[in-house]
N, C-alpha and C positions, 0 to 999 in steps of 0.2 A: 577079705575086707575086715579090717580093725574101725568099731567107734570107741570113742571115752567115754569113761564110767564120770556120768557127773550129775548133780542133782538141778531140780527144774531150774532154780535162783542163777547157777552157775550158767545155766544155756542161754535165760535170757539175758545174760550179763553179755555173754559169747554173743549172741546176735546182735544187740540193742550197740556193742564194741567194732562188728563186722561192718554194721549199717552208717555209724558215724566214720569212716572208714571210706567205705565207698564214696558216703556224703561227702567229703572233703575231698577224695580222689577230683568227685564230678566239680567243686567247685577251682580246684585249683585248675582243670583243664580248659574252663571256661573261662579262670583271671589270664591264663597264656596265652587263648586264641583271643583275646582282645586286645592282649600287649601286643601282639602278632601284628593283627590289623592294624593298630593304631601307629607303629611303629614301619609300616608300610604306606600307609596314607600321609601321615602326616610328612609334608616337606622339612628337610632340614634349611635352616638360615644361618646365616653368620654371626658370630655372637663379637660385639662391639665390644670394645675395649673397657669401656665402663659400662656396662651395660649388664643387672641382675637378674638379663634373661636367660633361661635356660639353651644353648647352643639349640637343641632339635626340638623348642617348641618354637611353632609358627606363629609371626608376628601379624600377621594378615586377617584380622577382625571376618568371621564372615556376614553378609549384607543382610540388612534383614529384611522380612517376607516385605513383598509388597501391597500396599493400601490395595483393601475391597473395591474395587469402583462397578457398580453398577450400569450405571447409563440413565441413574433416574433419580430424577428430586427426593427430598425425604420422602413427598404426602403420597406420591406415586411409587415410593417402594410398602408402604403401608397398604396399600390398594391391593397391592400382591401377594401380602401378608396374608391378608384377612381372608383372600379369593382363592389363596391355595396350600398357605401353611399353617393354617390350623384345624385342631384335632375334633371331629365332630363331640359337640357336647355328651351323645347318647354312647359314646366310646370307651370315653377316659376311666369308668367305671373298671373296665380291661384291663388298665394299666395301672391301678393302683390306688387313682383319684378318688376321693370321697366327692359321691354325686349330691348327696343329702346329707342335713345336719340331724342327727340322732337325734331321735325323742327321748320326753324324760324318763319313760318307760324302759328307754336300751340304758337309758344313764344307770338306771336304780336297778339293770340288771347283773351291770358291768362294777357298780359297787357291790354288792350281792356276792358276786365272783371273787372277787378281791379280797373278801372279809373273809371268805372260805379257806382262802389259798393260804393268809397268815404271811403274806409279803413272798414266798417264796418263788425264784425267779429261775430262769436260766441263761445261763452267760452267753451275750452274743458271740463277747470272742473264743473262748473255749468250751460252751455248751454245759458247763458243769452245772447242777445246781445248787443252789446256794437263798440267802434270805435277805433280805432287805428291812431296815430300820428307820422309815423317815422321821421317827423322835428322836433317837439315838437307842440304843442299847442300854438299859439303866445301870449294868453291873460294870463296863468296861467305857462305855460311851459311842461306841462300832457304828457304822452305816451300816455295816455287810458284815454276814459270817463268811465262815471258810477261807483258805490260805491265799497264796498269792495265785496272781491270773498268769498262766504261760501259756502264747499263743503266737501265732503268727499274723503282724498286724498285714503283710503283703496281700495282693488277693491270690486265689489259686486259679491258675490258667488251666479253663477246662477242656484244652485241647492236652497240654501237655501233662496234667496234673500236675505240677509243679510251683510252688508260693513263690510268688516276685520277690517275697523281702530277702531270704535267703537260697531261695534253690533248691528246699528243701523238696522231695517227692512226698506226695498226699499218700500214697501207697508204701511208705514206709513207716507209718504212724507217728513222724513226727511231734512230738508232745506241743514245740513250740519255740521260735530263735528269742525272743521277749518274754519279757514279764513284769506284770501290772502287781501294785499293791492291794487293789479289790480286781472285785467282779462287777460288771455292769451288765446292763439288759435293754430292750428296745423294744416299745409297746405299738404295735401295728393296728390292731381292730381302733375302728372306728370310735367303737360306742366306748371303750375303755378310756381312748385317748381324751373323749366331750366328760368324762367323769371326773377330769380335772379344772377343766376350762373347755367349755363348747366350741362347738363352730359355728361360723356367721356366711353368709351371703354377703358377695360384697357391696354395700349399700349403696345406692344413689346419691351423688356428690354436687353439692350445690353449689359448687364454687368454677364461676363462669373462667377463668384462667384454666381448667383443666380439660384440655383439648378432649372432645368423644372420640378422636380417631387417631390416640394416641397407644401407645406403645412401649411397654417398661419390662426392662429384665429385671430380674432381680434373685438372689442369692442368699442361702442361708446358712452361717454356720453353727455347726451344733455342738452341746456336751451330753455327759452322761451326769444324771441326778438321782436323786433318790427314785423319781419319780418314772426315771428313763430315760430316752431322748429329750432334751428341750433345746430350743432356741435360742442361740447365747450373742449373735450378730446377726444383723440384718442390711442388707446395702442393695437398694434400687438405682438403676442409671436409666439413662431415655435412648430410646431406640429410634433411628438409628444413630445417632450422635456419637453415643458412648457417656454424654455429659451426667457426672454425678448427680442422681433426685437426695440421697439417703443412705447415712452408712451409719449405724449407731451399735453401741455392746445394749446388749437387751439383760437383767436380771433373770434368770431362772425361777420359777415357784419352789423348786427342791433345791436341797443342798448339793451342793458341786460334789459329787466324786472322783470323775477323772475328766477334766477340759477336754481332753482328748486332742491337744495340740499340736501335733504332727501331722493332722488333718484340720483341724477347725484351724487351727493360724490366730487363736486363743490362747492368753496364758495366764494363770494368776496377776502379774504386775499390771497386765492389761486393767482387770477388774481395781485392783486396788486405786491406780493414777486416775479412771475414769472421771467424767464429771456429771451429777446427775442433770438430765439432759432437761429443759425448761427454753421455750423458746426465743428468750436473750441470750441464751449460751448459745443458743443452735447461730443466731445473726452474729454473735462475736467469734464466731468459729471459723463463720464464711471470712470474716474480715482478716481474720489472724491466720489464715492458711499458710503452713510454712511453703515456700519455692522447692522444696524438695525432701523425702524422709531419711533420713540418718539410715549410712548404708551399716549392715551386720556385721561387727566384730564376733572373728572366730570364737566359736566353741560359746556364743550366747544368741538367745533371741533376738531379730532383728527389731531394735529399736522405733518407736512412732510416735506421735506429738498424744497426750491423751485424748482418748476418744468420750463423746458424749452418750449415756447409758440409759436407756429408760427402764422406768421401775419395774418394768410388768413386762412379759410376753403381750399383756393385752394394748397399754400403751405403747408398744411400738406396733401393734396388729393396726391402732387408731391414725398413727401415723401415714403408716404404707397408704390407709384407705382414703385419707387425703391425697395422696397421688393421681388416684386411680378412677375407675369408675366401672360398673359391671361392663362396660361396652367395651375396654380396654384390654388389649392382644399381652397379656403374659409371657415374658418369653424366657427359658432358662432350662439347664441340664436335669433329667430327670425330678421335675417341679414336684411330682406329687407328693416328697418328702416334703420337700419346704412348705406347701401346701398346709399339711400334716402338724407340721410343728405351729406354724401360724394358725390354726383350725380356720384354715379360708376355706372355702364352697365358690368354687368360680370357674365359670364356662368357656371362657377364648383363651385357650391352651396352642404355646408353638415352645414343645417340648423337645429339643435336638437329640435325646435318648430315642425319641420316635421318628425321627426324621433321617435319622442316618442306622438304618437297623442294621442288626448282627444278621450277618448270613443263616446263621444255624439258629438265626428269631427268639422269640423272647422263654423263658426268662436272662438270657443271653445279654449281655449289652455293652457296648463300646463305653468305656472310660469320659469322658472331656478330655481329658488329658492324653488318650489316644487319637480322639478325632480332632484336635487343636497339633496336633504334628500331623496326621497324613492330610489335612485339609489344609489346613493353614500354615504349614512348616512355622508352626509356633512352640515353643518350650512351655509351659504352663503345672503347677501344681508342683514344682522342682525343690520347693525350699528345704524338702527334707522336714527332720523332728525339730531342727530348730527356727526352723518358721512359719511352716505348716504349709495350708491356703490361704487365698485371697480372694475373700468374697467377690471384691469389687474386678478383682484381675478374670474370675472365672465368669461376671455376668457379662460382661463386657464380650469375653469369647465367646459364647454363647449365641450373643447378640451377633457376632461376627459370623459364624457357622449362617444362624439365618441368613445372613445378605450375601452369602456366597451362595444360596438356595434359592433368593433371590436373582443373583446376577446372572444363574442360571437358565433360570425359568425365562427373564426375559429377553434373551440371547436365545432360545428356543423359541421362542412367539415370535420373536422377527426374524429367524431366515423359515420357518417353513407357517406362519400365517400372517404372514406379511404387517403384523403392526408393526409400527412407529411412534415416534413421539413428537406431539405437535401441542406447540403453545406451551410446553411442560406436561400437555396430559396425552397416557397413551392410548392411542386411535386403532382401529383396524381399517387397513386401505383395502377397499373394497371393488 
């Protein structure tokens, strides 16, 4: 048996060389059994004589899902809501939800901490660490030290080990298929996140138009700030309708570092076109709704009418709470972030993370965007970097998840406990 004479530098050259290698073996075998497949499923058609379709793509649109139908007026699928899809109050603490609003005492702990640490963070996406400037840096003018971020924005499939964005195995050290100009970070504790802006309880609403036994999804998209996560859109719609309550850009308290718009469906121009949001703009807004949004030219963001922005996370918190009312059923994909970012404290929780759990249980969890295809044979969160999310397209789904849990439940109740519905409301035939 012969090895080669070589120094450390040289072997991990030799692996790190092997490993990329492989890596691409495994992706190229994976881009041929889908050419495979696709090129087996898809039917060939005849290509017309003027016609700039490709001979062997199919011209055959497929149908799309069909409407939720229940069996039951709106007020009586909210009945069902309320009786079987939401999360008890004493719960949500489990799952992530802040039950209480921090005293001032955790506040002045959680500064304390802060002033310790000297900004210094660690990167969610690559875990390095690194330091933070909410003035600026005086010598250079920096948000952040240390170099660029390489990471993998995909998630890693903990079954397979393996990142969705690239294919890349977790067990191969990977450095990262991306890379960011800074470093960003995401402040979780409670009492850290009320050090900037507290949280409220959501107040009692005096405003008789706002139904008690109503029902509002709502959506939040985020960026990265000085500060960490904050709130940069916000869009409520009425359940079960779908009809728009609220879709606004929210300002940040910290300065933007990375919009994070391959995910938030945020982009700088958004911010710049804004209009700040006052409520004559918000009634000339309703009036001047375009009939439809300007679809996306290649290789840019998909273009949209400018949106109205409020100054503050807090003024859009004041907004949402006009909606709403503490008696009002929440509904949306893993809420307790959005919770979080908005510093709400609110009890009637129908969180679809918790309603459709992962086999292998928490902290495990199904996507939206997974459970909007096997549930709903819907495409959802597809825009890619250049157009992200859609707040208002992801409450909506969400909302829809629930009424498929409903149309469940009550298709249950009437073949094995014999209700029905009578007069509009449902009965037990006894």
């Amino acid at each position: 048996m012969e090895f080669k004479r070589m120094t450390v530098n040289q072997w991990v050259k030799e692996r790190k060389d092997a490993k990329e290698t492989a890596r691409r073996a495994r992706l190229g075998a994976a881009a041929a059994t889908s050419t495979t497949a696709a090129s087996t499923k898809a039917p060939t058609v005849a290509k017309p004589a003027n016609s700039k379709t490709p001979a062997n793509v199919a011209t055959i649109p497929k149908a799309p899902p069909p409407p939720i139908v229940t069996g039951l007026p709106p007020d009586q699928e909210v009945v069902l809501l309320q009786t079987h899809f939401i999360t008890p109050a004493d719960k949500l603490s489990n799952h992530g939800y802040v039950p209480t609003i921090p005293t001032d005492a955790d506040i002045k702990k959680a500064r304390d901490a802060e002033e310790v640490s000297k900004g210094w963070e660690q990167c969610e996406r690559c875990t390095r660490r690194f330091q933070v400037f909410p003035g600026r840096r005086e010598k250079d003018g920096a948000l952040t030290s240390g170099d660029t971020c390489q990471y993998h924005p995909g998630r890693l499939n903990h079954v397979t080990q393996v990142f969705g964005c690239c294919s890349a195995s977790a067990s191969d050290g990977s450095p990262g298929c991306e890379t960011a100009s800074s470093h960003v970070f995401k402040a979780n504790d409670a009492k850290r996140l009320a050090s900037l802006w507290n949280f409220v309880k959501t107040p009692a609403n005096p405003d008789p138009n706002v139904p008690v036994d109503r029902a509002v999804c709502f959506d939040c998209e985020m960026a990265y700030t000085v500060y960490g996560v904050e709130v940069v859109r916000l869009t409520a719609t009425s359940w079960p309708s779908g009809d728009l309550l609220l879709d606004i850009l929210v300002r940040p308290h910290g300065t933007v570092i990375d919009f994070n718009s391959r995910f938030s469906g945020v982009f700088p121009e958004d911010f710049a076109m804004s209009i700040p949001y006052t409520p004559e703009a918000a009634e000339a807004a309703k009036k001047n709704k375009p009939a439809a949004v300007p679809e996306k030219e290649e290789g840019k963001p998909a273009s949209r009418p400018p949106m109205l922005m409020a100054s503050s996370p807090k003024e859009a918190r004041d907004l949402f709470h006009k909606l709403i009312r503490p008696e009002t059923v929440l509904i949306g994909h893993a809420l307790e972030n959005d919770l979080k970012a908005m510093r709400m404290v609110h009890a009637r929780i129908s969180d679809t993370a918790l309603l459709y759990p992962h086999p292998k249980g928490l902290p495990i969890r199904y996507s939206l965007r997974v459970l909007a295809k096997e549930h709903l044979d819907r495409v959802v969160q597809a825009g890619g970097p250049l157009a992200g999310h859609d707040s208002a397209e992801d409450a909506r789904v969400a909302g829809d998840l629930v009424r498929l849990k409903i149309k469940n439940k009550w298709d249950d109740l009437r073949r094995r406990q014999n209700w029905k519905l009578v007069d509009g409301v449902m009965v037990r035939d006894v």
